[in-house]
C-alpha positions as CSV (number, residue, x, y, z in Angstrom):
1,X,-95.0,71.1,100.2
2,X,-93.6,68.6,102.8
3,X,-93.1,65.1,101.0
4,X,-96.0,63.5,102.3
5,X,-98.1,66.6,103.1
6,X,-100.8,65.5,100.4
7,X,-101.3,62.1,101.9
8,X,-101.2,63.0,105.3
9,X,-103.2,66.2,105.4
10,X,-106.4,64.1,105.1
11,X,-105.3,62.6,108.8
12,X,-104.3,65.4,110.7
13,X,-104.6,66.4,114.4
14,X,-104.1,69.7,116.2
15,X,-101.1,70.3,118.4
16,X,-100.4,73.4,120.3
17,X,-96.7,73.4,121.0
18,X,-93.9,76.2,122.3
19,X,-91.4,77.2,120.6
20,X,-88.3,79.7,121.2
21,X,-89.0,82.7,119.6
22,X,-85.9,82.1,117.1
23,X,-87.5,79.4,116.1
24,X,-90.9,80.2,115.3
25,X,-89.2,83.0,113.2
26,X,-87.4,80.6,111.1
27,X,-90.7,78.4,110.6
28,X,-92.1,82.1,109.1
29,X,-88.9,82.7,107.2
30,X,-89.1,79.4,105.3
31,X,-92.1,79.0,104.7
32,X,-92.2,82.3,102.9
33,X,-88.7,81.2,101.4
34,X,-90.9,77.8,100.7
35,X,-94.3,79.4,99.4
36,X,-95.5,77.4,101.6
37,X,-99.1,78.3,103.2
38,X,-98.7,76.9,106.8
39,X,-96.4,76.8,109.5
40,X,-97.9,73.3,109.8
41,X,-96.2,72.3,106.3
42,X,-92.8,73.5,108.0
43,X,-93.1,71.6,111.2
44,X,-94.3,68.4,109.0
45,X,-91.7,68.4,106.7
46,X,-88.7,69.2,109.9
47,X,-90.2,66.2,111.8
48,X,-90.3,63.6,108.1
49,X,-86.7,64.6,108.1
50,X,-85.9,63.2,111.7
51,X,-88.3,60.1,110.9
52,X,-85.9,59.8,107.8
53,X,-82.7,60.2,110.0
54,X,-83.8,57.8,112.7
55,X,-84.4,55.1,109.8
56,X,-81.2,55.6,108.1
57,X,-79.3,55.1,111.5
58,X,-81.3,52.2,112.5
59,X,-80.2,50.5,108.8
60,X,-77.0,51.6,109.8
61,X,-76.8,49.9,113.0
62,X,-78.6,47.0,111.7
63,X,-76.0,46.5,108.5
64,X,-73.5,46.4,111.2
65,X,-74.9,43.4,113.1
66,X,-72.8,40.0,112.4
67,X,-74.6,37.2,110.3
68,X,-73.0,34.0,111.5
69,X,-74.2,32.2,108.4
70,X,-72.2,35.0,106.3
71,X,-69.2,33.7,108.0
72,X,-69.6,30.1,107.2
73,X,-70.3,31.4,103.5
74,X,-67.2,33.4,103.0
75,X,-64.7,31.1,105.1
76,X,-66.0,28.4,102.2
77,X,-62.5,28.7,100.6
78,X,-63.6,29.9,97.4
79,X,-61.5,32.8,95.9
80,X,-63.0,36.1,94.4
81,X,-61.1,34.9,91.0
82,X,-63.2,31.5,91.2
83,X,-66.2,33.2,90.0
């Protein structure tokens, strides 16, 4: 089952949506692989994993952002060996 599938099935809306028919074969193919019951379970958990990868590149972008103050703090003249 999709990792929030249990949560989120309580709050779920209907969608009608087209798909290339490779696709909707591959959604049939894993969820079988899956034992999953749905197509729905499929779709859910492919669109978590985007929602994952979207907020592991916006930490990454944001860990790449400059902090002025962290360049005061290691410019302080205090060597590695000092602590």
């Amino acid at each position: 089952m999709p990792l929030f599938g249990v949560i989120n099935s309580m709050h779920s809306e209907k969608l009608s949506i087209s798909l290339p028919v490779f696709l909707v074969q591959f959604i049939g193919n894993y969820k079988i692989a899956k034992g999953w019951e749905s197509d729905s379970q499929v779709i859910e958990e492919a669109l978590e994993l985007l929602q994952y990868k979207e907020l592991e590149q916006a930490y990454r972008e944001a860990s790449q952002e400059v902090d002025p103050a962290w360049d005061v703090t290691v410019a302080d003249g205090l060597s590695d060996e000092a602590w």
